[in-house]
VONU-32182 format. One record per residue (C-alpha): z, x negated, y negated; residue in three letters. Coordinates in steps of 0.05 Angstrom, whole numbers, padded with zeros to 5 digits, always signed. Layout:
N
ZXYAla/...
//
This chain:
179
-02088-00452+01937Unk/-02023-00436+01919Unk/-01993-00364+01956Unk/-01942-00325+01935Unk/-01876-00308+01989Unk/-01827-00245+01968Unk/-01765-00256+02016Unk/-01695-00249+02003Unk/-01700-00211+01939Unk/-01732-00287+01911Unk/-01805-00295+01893Unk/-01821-00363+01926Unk/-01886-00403+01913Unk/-01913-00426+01974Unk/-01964-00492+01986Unk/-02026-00472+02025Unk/-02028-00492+02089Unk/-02045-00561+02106Unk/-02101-00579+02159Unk/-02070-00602+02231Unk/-02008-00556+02212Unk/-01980-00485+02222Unk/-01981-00471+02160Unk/-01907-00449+02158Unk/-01859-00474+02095Unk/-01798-00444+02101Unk/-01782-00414+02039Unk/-01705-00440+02021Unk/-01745-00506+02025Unk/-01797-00478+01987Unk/-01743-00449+01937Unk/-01708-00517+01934Unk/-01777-00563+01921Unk/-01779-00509+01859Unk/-01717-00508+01830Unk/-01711-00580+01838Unk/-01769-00591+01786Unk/-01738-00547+01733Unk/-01674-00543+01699Unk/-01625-00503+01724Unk/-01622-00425+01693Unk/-01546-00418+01670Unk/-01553-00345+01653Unk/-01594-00283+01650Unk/-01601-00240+01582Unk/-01633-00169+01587Unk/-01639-00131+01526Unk/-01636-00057+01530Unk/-01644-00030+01457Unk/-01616+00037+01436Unk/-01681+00057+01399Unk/-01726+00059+01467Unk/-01684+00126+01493Unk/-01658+00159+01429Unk/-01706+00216+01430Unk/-01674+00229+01490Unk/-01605+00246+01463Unk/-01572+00305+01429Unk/-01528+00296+01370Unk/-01459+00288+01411Unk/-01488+00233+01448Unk/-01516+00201+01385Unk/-01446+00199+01359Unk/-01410+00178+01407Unk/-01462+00118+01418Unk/-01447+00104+01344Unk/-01368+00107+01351Unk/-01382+00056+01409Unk/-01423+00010+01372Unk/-01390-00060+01373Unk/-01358-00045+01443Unk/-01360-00112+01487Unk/-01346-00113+01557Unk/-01337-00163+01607Unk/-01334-00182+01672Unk/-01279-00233+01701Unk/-01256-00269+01758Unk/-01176-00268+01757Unk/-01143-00302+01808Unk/-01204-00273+01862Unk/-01205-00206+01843Unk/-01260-00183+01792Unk/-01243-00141+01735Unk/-01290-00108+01683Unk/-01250-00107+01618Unk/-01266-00080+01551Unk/-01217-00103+01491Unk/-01144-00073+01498Unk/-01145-00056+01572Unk/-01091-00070+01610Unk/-01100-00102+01683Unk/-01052-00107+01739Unk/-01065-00177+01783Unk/-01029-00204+01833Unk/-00970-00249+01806Unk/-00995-00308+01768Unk/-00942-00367+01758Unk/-00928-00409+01696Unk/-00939-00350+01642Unk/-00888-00326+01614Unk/-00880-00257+01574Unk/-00918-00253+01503Unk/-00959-00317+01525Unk/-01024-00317+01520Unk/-01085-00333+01570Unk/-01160-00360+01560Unk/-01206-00344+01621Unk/-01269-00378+01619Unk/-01286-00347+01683Unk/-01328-00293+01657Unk/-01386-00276+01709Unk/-01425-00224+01650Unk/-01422-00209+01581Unk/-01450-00142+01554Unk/-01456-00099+01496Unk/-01490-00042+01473Unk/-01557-00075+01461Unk/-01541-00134+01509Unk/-01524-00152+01574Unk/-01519-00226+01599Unk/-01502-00244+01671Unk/-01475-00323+01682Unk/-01509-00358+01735Unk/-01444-00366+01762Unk/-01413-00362+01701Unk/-01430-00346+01625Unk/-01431-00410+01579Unk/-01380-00409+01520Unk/-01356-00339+01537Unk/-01279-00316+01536Unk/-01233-00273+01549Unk/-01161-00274+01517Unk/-01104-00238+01564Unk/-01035-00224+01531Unk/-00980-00227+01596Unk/-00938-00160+01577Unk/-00890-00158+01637Unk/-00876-00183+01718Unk/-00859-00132+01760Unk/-00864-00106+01830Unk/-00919-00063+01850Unk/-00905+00010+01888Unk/-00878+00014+01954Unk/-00928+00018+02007Unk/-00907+00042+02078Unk/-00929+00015+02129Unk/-00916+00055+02199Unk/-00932+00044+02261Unk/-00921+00087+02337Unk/-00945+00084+02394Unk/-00936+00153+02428Unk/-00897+00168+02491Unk/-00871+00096+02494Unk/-00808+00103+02450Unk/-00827+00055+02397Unk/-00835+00064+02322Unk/-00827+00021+02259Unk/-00823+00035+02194Unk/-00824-00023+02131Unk/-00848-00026+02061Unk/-00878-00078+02021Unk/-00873-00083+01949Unk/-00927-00144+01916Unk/-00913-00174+01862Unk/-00951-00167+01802Unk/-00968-00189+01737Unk/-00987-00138+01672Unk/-01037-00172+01626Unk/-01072-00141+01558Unk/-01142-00162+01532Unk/-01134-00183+01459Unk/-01202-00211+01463Unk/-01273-00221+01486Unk/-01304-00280+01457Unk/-01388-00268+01478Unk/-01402-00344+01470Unk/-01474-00353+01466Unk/-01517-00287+01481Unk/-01581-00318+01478Unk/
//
């Protein structure tokens, strides 16, 4: 008889004992025997229609949901920083090399996908999803101070660090496949 093993926020099937044993199956291995069976789950979809809570909402919210209608967002990994992006943001990463000004950039790292109706979250990564960056300028970040004493033993320094950085636009957010 099969049981049934919540740990580690994963709901793991577990083999009934077997006679002469403990009757403990560790449940990674137990995890592993499982997934190894099926094919592997490349991404999550949840659907959260609009309908389900509009009785909830006054008029001003109504219109500003329909204004917002075909807005896309995403979520990307960018050189390992995560960003969440919706089309024409502007994002300032650490300095990326080989891009010049006006070029542009396809990331296929996109952890999620998500819309107004749909959100799908990429097991580690969506399939056939894409963001398009525009590289707008390289520059140096603010000054930062870094100071440090120690009291009563006549020492102090003072320096700054400037990073450099790298100004990007999203032109684009291509969903690939939201099934």
């Amino acid at each position: 008889r099969p049981m049934a093993l919540f740990q580690w926020g994963l709901l793991v099937a577990r083999a009934a004992p077997r006679a002469g044993s403990r009757g403990l199956v560790s449940p990674l291995r137990a995890f592993a025997a499982g997934a190894a069976s099926e094919s592997p789950v490349l991404q999550t979809t949840v659907k959260h229609p609009i309908a389900a809570i509009d009785s909830y909402l006054d008029e001003d919210q109504r219109l500003i949901l329909s204004e917002t209608k075909d807005t896309k967002f995403a979520v990307i990994s960018l050189s390992g920083t995560q960003y969440k992006v919706c089309e024409d943001d502007v994002i300032v990463s650490n300095l990326i090399h080989g891009h010049d000004i006006g070029e542009t950039l396809e990331l296929d790292d996109v952890l999620m996908v998500g819309s107004q109706d749909k959100t799908v979250i990429g097991r580690p990564t969506v399939e056939g999803a894409k963001v398009r960056l525009s590289v707008e300028e390289h520059t140096r970040d603010k000054k930062v101070i870094i100071f440090k004493k120690k009291r009563r033993k006549n020492y102090d320094r003072k320096t700054g660090f400037r990073r450099d950085v790298t100004i990007m636009r999203v032109t684009e957010i291509v969903p690939g496949t939201l099934e």
